[in-house]
N, C-alpha and C positions, 0 to 999 in steps of 0.2 A: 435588418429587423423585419418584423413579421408585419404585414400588411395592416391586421388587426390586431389592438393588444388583448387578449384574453383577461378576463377576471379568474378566480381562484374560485370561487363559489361556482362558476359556470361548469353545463356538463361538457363541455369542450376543456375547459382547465383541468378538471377531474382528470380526464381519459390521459393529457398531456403527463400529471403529476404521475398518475399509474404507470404511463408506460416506461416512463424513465427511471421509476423505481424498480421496476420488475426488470428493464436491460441493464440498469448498471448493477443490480441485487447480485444475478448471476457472477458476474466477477469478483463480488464481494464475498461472494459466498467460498467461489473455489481456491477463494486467498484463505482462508480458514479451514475450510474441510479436509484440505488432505492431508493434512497431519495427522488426524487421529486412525489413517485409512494405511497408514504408509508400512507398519507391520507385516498386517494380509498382502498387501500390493507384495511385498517382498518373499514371502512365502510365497504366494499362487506363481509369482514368475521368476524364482530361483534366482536373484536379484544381491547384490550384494549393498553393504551401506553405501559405496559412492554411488550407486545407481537410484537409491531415495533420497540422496541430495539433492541431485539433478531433477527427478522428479518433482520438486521444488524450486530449483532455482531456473532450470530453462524457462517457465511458467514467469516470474518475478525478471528476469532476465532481458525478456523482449518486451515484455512491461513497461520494465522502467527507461528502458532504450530509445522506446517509441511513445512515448505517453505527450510530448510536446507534439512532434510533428503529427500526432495523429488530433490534436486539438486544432493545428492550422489547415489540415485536410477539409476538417470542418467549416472552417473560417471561409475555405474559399469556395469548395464545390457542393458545400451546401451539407447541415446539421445533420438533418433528419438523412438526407441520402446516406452519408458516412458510419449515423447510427445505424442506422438499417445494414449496410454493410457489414459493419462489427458484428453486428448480432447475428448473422448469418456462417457468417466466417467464426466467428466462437462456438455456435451449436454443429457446426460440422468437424473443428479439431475438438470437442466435447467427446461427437461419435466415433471418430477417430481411436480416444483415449479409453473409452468404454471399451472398443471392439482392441486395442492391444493387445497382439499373440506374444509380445516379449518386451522386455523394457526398452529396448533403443525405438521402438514404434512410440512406446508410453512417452518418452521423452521427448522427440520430434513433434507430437502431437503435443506435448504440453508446451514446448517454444511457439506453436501457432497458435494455441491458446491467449499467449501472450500477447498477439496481433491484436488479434479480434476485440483483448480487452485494451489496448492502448487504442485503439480507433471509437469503441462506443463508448468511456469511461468521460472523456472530457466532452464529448458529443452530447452525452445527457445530460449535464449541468447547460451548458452553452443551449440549450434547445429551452431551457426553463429560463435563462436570463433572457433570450432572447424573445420569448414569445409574452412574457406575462406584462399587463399592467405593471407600472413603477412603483405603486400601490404595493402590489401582492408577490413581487419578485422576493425579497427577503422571506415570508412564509412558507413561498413556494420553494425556496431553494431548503427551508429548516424540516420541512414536508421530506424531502429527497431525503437530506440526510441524517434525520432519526428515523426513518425506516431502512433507510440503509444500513445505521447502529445495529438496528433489530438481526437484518439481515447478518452481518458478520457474528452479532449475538450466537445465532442458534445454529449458524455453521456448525461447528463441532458438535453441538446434539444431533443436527439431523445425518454431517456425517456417519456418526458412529452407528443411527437406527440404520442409518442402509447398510452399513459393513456388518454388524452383525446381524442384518433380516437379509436382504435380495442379494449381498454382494456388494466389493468395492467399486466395481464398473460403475454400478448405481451413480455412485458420488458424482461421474461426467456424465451417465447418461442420459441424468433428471433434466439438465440444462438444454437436451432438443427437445422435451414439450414447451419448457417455458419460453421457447427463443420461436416455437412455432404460433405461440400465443401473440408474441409481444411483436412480431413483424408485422402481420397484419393491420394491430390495430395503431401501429405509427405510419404506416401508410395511408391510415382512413384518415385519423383522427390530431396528426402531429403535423403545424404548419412547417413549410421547407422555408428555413433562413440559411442567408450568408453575413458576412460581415464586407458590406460594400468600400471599405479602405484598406480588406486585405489586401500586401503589398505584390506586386505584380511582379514576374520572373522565377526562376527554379525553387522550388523545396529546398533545404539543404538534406539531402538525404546522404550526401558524403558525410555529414557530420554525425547523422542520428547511426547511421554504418559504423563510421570512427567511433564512438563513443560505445556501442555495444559492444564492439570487437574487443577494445581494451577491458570491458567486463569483463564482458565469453574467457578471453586468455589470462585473464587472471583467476577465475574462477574454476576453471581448469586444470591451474597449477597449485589451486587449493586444494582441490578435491586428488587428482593424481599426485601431489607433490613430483610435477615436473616441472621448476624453475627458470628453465630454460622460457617455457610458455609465461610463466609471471616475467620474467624479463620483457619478450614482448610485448606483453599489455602494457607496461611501464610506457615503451618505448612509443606505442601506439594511442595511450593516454596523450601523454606530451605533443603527439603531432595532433589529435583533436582540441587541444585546447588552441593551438597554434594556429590552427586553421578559422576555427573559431573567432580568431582576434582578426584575422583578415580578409573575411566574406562582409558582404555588406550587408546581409541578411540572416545571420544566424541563429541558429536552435538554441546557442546558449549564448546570451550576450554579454561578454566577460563583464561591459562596464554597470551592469545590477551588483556584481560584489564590490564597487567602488563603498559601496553602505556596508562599515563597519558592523552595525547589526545585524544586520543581514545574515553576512560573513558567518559573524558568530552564532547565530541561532541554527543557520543550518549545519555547524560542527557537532551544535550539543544537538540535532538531530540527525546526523549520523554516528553520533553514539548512542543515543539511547533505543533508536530505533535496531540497532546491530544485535540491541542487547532482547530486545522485547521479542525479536525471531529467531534470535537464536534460543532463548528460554521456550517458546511456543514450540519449534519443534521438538526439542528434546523433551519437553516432559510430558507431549503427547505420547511418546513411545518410551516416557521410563515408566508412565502411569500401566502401561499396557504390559510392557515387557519385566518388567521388575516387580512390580508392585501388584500384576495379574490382575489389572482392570479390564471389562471388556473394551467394543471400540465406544460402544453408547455410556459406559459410565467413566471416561476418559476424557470425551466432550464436555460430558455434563457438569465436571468436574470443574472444567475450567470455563464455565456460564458467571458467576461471581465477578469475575474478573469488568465482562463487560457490561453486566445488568447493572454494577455500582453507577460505570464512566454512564452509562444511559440517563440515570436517577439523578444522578451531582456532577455531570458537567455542565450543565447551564449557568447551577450556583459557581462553580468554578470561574468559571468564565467573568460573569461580576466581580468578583474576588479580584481577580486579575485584573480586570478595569479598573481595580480603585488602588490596588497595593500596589501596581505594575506588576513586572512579569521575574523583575531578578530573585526574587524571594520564591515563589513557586517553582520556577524552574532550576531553582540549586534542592528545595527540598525536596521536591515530587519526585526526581529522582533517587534520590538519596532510601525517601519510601519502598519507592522500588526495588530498590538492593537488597533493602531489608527483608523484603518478600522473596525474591529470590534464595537470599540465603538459608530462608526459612523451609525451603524447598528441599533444604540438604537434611531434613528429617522424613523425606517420601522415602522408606526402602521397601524392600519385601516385607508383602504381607501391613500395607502401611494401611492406617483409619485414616477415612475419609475425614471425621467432624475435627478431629483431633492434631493431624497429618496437616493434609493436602488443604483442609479449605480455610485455618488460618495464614495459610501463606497465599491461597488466594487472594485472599481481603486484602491483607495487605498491601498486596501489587496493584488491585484491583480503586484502592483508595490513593495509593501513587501517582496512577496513570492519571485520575481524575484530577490529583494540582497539575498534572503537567501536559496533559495535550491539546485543553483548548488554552490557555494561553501562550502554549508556543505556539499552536497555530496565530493567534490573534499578533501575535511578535510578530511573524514573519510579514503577512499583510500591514500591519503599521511602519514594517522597514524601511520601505519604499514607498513614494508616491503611487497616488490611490489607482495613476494610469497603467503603474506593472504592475498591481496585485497578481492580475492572472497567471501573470508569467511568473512573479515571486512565488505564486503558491505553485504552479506547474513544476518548478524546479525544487521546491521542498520536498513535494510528491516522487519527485524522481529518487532525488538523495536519501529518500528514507527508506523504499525500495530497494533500490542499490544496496544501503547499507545493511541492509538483512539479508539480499543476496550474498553481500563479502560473509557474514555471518556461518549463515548455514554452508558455505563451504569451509569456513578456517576454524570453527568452536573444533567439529571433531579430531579434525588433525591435530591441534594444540593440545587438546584432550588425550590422545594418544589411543583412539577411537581404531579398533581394526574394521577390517573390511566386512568381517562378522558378528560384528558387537553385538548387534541388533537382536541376536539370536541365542544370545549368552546374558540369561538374567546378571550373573555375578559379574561379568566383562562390563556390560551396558553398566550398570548401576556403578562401579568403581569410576568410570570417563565420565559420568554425568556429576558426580560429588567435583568430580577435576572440574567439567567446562562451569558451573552453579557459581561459582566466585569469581570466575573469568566474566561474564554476562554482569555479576554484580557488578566487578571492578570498571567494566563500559558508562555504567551507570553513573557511578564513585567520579567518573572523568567527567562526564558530560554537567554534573552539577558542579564541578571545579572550575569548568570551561564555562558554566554559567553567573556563576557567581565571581568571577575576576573579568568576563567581558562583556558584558550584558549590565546596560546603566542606565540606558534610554526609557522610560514608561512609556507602554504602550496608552496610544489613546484609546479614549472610548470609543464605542461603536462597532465594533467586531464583526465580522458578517454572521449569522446565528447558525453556520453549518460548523463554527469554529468551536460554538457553545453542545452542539449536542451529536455530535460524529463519534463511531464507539474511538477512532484514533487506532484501533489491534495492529492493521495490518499498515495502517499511513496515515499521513493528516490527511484531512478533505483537501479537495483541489477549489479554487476558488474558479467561479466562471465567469468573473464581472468585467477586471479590467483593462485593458489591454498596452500594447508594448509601447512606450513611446520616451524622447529625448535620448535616444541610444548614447550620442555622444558626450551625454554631461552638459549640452549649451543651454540647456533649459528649454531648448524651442521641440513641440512635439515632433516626430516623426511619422511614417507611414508604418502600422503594424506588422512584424516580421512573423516569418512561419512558427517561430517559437510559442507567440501569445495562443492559450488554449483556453 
């Protein structure tokens, strides 16, 4: 903990709330933007569609691979240092991704992108739990993330002004001012905390290794349809989990899915979340390609979606407090199906008021029954000592499951390696993948409504009530890992808790 607790009003609180809005905004933002960039990106560098997959998912990939151990990084060698590292190491694979002379550079740089954001993402919440008054922590963390909502908000608008004003470079290159901004003033102004019972001994970085590899190799055999490579993910899955069960310290502690809810809630968020990226990319580029939106009226397009979840997930959120969670989370999705399929009237030459932006609303009024009380489920599943970890590992799975997404919609779709570039090809695979994304949906409230019994309690952490949710649920940064073994007695915090 921090020597001093800060107030919220103080101009020392200010500078703290600033900067960790403005470091984690950054990876907020690039989880949004490039979708609507991904067109131009494939034309300037002669690129085919599995190579705008990847431009997506190596990014989401290392992500969600590292997003735990880069929270225990923190834990032990200190918040503000690790931040400050992320945001270094992000603004330099940013320039990296700007200055790309060909797409296998694009992609490399977008996997280290991934770093940078899995090391300052849990860094920035953990820097505000830890430094605020007890008082002002819950504001200070609602402070972070409804301007982080904002932030993923206008992703896609500002995308698109840069793609069609300076260039898609633009979209990475924006993030070395603001990361030359935001270093400084967390070196002046941001106190260094650790967590003085992180537990002592190796990282497991064999497991955060295992576990991305069995992505990387399945997502591979996604995008190539070479099965051979999804075999060994398979096979390399299994021994992460394996391994997993017999370290004493692990990234993923098998016995948090001993909670039936748990379980459950994080199935119906890796379907519904599978569903929301694989629809975000595609109809960034059916808007663009089919339907002859530019890149700015493609973003702008899909601004409804999260201005709604901004407006009405607080009310949501109470809502969920008082009904429980199984009723919102079988209909919320269900909403969102609805919007999707409503999706299947964008063709060529499609109206915006008429087309596109009631099937926005729609999804847009979906998302808002469903993402803060699945977030507030997940934290209720578990004793209040693993939230962190509970929400760490929701954050991962939902990541994950829009990485499996965006590589397996288009291959099921029957998506060629040129779609992208063939209004009539693209728009035929996008009507195919549009019911595939529903039917995600259709599963994830089926799986909500036959396992999901428990009401959640009150009290929710207030990043649960007002996160836009687009790209993941919020990470929680409060509480940390303990009783690994089910004896009820705590434990020493393992590298997992972020």
């Amino acid at each position: 903990m921090a020597d001093t607790e800060m107030r919220l009003r103080s101009p020392a609180g200010r500078w703290v709330v600033g900067v960790t809005v403005l470091g984690s905004g950054m990876v907020l933002l690039d989880s949004t933007v490039v979708n609507v960039a991904l067109p131009h990106i494939g034309e300037d560098l002669g690129t085919d569609m599995a190579a705008l997959q990847w431009t997506v998912n190596a990014y989401m990939l290392t992500l969600a691979g590292l997003i735990l151990l880069g929270g225990a990084l923190g834990d032990r060698y200190g918040r503000r240092k690790v931040f400050v590292i992320g945001t270094v190491w992000f603004a330099l694979a940013s320039l990296l991704c700007g200055l790309a002379p060909n797409a296998e550079i694009l992609i490399a740089a977008r996997a280290l992108q991934g770093v940078g954001g899995a090391l300052l993402t849990p860094g920035s919440l953990a820097i505000l739990q830890a430094s605020f008054h007890p008082d002002d922590r819950a504001r200070a963390v609602g402070l972070w993330s409804g301007f982080g909502g904002v932030g993923a908000a206008v992703g896609p608008f500002v995308g698109g002004w840069l793609v069609d004003g300076p260039g898609w470079r633009w979209v990475f290159l924006l993030n070395v001012p603001l990361a030359a901004l935001c270093v400084p003033i967390a070196l002046r102004h941001v106190p260094e905390t650790r967590d003085p019972d992180a537990a002592p001994g190796r990282f497991d970085v064999l497991g955060a290794t295992l576990g991305a590899a069995s992505l990387a190799l399945v997502t591979y055999a996604l995008i190539g349809e070479t099965w051979l490579a999804g075999a060994a993910g398979v096979v390399v899955g299994v021994g992460f989990v394996l391994y997993e069960r017999r370290i004493a310290n692990p990234m993923l502690p098998m016995s948090i899915f001993r909670s039936r809810l748990f379980t459950a809630v994080n199935l119906v968020t890796l379907c519904v979340y599978a569903a929301f990226s694989g629809f975000f990319f595609l109809s960034a580029l059916q808007l663009q390609v089919v339907s002859g939106y530019s890149a700015l009226e493609a973003g702008m397009a899909m601004l409804p979606t999260t201005v709604l979840m901004l407006l009405l997930s607080a009310r949501a959120g109470e809502l969920g407090e008082k009904i429980g969670p199984r009723i919102p989370l079988t209909v919320g999705p269900l909403v969102c199906a609805a919007g999707m399929l409503l999706m299947l009237r964008v063709g060529e030459n499609a109206s915006y008021w008429s087309d596109v932006l009631p099937a926005m609303l729609v999804l847009g009024l979906g998302m808002t029954m469903l993402v803060a009380p699945l977030t507030a489920t997940v934290l209720s599943s578990v004793d209040v000592s693993r939230a962190g970890l509970a929400s760490g590992i929701n954050n991962a799975a939902a990541r994950a499951a829009g990485l499996l997404a965006v590589a397996a919609l288009p291959l099921l779709a029957g998506m060629g390696p040129e779609a992208y570039r063939s209004a009539e090809e693209f728009g035929d695979t996008f009507k195919r993948a549009m019911p595939m994304c529903a039917g995600l949906l259709v599963a994830g409230a089926v799986l909500a409504w036959v396992t999901i019994r428990k009401p959640a309690p009150a009290g929710c952490h207030p990043e649960c009530k007002v996160h836009c949710g687009v790209t993941s649920p919020p990470l929680d940064p409060g509480a940390r890992n303990e009783d690994k073994d089910g004896s009820g007695r705590p434990e020493r915090p393992g590298p997992a808790a972020a």
